[in-house]
C-alpha positions in Angstrom: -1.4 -10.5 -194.3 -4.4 -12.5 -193.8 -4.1 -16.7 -192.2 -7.6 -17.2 -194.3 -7.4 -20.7 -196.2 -5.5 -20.4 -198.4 -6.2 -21.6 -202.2 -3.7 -24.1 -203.9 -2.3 -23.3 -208.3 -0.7 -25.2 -210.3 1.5 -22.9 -212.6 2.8 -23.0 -216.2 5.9 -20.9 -215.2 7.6 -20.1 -218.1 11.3 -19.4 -218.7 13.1 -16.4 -217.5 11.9 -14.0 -220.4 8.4 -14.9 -219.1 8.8 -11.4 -217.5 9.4 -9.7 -220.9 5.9 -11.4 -222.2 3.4 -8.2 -221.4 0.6 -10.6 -221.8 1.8 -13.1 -219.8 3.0 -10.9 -217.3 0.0 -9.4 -216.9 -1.7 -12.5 -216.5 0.4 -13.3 -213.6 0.3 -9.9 -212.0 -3.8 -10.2 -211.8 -3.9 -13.3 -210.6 -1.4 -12.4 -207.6 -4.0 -9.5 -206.8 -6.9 -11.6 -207.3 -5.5 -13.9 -204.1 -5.8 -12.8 -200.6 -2.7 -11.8 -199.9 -0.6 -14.9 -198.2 1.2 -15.3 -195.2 4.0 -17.4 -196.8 4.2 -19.3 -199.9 5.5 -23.0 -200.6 6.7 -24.0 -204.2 7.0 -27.3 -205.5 9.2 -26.7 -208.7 9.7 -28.8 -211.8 13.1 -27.8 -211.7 14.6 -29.1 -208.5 14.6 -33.3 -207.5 15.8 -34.4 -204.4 15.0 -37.5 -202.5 14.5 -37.8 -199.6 12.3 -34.7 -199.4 14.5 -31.3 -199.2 13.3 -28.1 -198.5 15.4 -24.7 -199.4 17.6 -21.6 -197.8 15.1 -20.2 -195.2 17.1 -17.1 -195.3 16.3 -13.2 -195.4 17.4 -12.8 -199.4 17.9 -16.2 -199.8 19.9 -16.5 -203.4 18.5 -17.5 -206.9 19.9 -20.6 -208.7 20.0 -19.6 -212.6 19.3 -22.8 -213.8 19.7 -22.1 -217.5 21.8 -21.5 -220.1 23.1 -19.4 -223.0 20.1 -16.8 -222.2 21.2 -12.9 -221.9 22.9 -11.7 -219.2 20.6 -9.8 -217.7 18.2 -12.6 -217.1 21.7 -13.8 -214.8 20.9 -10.4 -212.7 17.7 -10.9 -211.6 17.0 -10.6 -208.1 14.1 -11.6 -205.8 15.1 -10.7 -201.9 12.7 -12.1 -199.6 12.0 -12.4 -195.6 13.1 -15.2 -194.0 11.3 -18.7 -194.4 12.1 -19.9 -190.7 8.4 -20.0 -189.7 7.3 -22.1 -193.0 10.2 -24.3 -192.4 9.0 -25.3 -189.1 5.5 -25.6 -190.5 6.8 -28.3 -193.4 8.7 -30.2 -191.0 5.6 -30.1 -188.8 3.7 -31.8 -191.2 6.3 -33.8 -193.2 8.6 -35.5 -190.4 11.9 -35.5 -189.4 12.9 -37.4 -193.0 12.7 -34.3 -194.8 16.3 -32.5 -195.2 17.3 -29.0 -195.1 19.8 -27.4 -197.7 20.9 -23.9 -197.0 22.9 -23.2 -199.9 19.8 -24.6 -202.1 17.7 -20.8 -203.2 15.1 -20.5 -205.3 15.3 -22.1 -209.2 13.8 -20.0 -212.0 10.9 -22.3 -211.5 9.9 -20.2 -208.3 11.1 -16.8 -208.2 10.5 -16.3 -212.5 6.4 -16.5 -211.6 6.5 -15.0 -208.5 8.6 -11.7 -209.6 5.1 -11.2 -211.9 3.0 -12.2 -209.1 4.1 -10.6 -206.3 7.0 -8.1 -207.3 7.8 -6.6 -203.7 9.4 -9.6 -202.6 7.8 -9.3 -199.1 6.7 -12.2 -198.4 8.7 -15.4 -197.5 9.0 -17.8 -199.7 10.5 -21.6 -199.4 11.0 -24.2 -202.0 10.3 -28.1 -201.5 11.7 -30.4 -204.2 10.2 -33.3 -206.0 11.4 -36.6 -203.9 10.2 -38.5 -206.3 7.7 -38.3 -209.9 5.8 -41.0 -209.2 1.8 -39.2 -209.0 0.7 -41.4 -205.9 3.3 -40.1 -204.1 3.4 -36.5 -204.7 -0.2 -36.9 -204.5 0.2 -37.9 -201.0 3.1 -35.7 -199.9 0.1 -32.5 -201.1 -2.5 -34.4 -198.6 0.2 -33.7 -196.1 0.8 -30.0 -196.5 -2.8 -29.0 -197.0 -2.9 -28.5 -193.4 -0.2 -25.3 -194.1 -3.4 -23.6 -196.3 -5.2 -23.0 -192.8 -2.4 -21.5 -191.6 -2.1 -18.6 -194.3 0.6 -20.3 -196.9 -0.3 -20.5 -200.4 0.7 -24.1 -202.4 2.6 -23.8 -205.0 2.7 -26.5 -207.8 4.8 -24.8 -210.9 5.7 -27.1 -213.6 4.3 -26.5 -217.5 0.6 -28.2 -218.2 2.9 -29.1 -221.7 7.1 -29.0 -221.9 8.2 -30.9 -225.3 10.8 -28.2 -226.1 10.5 -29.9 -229.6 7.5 -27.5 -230.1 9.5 -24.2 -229.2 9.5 -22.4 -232.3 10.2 -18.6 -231.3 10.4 -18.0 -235.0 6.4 -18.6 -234.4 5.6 -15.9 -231.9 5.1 -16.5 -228.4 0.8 -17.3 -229.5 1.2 -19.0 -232.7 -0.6 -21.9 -233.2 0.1 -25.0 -231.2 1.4 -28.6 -232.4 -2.1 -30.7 -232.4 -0.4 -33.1 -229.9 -0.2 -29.6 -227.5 -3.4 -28.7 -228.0 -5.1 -32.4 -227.3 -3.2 -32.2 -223.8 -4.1 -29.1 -222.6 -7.7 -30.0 -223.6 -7.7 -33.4 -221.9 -6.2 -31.7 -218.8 -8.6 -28.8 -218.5 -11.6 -31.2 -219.1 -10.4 -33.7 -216.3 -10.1 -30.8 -214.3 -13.5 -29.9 -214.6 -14.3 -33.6 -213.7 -12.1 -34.0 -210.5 -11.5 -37.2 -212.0 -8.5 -38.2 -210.2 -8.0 -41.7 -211.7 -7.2 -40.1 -214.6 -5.0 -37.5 -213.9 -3.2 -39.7 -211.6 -3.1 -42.4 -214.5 -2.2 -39.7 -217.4 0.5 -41.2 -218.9 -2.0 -44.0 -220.2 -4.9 -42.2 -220.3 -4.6 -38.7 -221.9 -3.8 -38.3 -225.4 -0.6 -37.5 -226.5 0.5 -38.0 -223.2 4.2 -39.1 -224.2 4.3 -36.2 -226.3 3.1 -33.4 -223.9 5.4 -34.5 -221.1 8.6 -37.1 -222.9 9.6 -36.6 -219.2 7.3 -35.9 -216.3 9.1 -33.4 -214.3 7.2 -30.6 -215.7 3.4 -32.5 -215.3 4.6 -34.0 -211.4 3.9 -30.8 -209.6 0.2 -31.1 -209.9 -0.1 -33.7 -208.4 1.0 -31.8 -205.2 -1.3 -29.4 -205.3 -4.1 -31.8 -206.2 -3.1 -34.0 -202.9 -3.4 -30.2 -200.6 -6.6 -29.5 -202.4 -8.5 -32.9 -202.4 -9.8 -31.1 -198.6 -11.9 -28.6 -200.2 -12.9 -30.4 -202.8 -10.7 -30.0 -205.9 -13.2 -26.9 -207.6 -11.1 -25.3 -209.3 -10.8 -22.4 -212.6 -8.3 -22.2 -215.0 -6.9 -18.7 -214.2 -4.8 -18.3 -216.9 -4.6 -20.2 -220.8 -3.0 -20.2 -224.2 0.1 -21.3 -225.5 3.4 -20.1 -225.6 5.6 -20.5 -228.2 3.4 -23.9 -228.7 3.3 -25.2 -225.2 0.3 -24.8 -222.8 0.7 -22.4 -220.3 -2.8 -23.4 -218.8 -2.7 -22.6 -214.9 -5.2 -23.8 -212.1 -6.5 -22.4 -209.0 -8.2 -24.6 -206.1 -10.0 -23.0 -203.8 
C-alpha cells in the first residue's frame, strides 16, 4: 500500500441492498480500483452523531452496527473483518486533540462498511469511523481542515452521506433509475454545478441558497458529511469529478472525488 496523498470522496452510500444494485455496485467497485490503493481509510458517516468528537472500535474485525430495520435477514449477516485501526487512531488524535473520545464497542454503521464491501471487498485494510460532533457546515468544515494532514500520510477521507435523502421520494415500485422528483433533480444539479465552481459560500450556506434545499435534505445529516471532506480538500485545491451519478429510487446518488 502506497503513503501517496491521498484523494478525499464524498459518497452517496446507499442502503444495505446497495450491494444487490449491479449497476451501482459496479460503480463502486471501479472507483475503489481507480484509487491508489490506501494505507487506511477514515469515514465520516451520516449515520452516527456524537459530540464531543468520537472515533470507533480500532479492533482487528471490529463489529458492524445494523442500523436498520425490517430489511431481510441476510442483509443482518453481512460481515466486513478488517485489520486493526490502532495506527489511524493515533493519527486522528494527533491531529484532533485530546477532546476527541474513543468508543470500543462503537463498529462500523451501514453507512461505512455498505460502500466499502463494493469498494474494497477483501477487507484488508483498516478502517475507522469518526462521528458527526455536530451538523453545523462551519464546523465540520473545520474539523476536515484538521484531518487533511492524514491524506499525506496514506489515509483516504471519507465523507458518506446521500447528495439527496427525503425518503418521501423512495418509490421502489419505480425502479431503482426511474425518473426523479423535480425537487431531486434541481439539487443534485445545484450541487454538481457549485462543485464545479469551488464556490464554498454557497455550499457552506446551502440551506438558503440551493433550491429545494429543505426538500433534498428535511434534515441535514445526510448533506453534513461534505463538508468534511471539503474542509481536508480545500489544501489541494478542491478540483474535483463527479465519479459516480444518477438516482436511485429518486434520490441522487451523485459522489465526488478531490484530488
Amino acid at each position: 500500500m502506497s503513503e501517496i496523498t491521498q484523494p478525499v470522496l464524498f459518497m452517496s452510500h446507499g442502503a444495505p441492498m446497495l450491494v444487490d444494485d449491479a449497476r451501482w455496485s459496479s460503480e463502486l467497485a471501479g472507483w475503489g480500483q481507480a484509487i491508489e490503493k490506501p494505507k487506511q481509510i477514515l469515514m465520516v458517516s451520516a449515520h452516527w452523531e456524537e459530540a464531543p468528537a468520537t472515533i470507533s472500535s480500532t479492533r482487528e474485525n471490529t463489529g458492524l452496527v445494523y442500523d436498520f430495520y425490517g430489511f431481510p435477514s441476510k442483509y443482518y449477516e453481512m460481515q466486513y473483518n478488517t485489520p486493526a485501526a490502532t495506527e489511524l487512531a493515533a493519527d486522528v488524535l494527533g491531529v484532533l486533540g485530546p477532546d476527541v473520545q474513543q468508543d470500543q464497542s462503537r463498529g462500523l454503521d451501514h453507512g461505512a462498511y455498505v460502500p466499502l464491501t463494493q469498494m474494497y471487498p477483501d477487507a484488508d485494510i483498516p478502517v475507522l469511523q469518526l462521528s458527526l460532533p455536530s451538523l453545523n457546515p462551519v464546523d465540520l468544515f473545520e474539523m476536515g481542515r484538521k484531518l487533511a494532514p492524514l491524506r499525506d500520510a496514506g489515509t483516504l477521507i471519507v465523507g458518506s452521506g446521500f447528495t439527496t435523502h427525503n425518503l418521501r421520494w423512495f418509490n421502489p415500485g419505480a425502479g431503482p433509475d426511474g425518473e426523479p422528483p423535480q425537487a431531486s433533480a434541481e439539487f443534485d444539479h445545484w450541487a454538481d454545478e457549485a462543485l464545479q465552481n469551488k464556490d464554498i459560500d454557497a455550499l457552506l450556506n446551502f440551506w438558503d441558497k440551493a433550491p429545494a434545499a429543505h426538500e433534498a435534505h428535511p434534515r441535514i445529516e445526510h448533506w453534513a458529511p461534505l463538508y468534511v471532506s471539503l474542509g481536508a480538500a480545500l489544501g489541494t485545491g478542491l478540483d474535483n469529478t463527479s465519479a459516480i451519478d444518477g438516482f436511485w429510487y429518486g434520490l441522487s446518488k451523485r459522489s465526488w472525488q478531490f484530488n
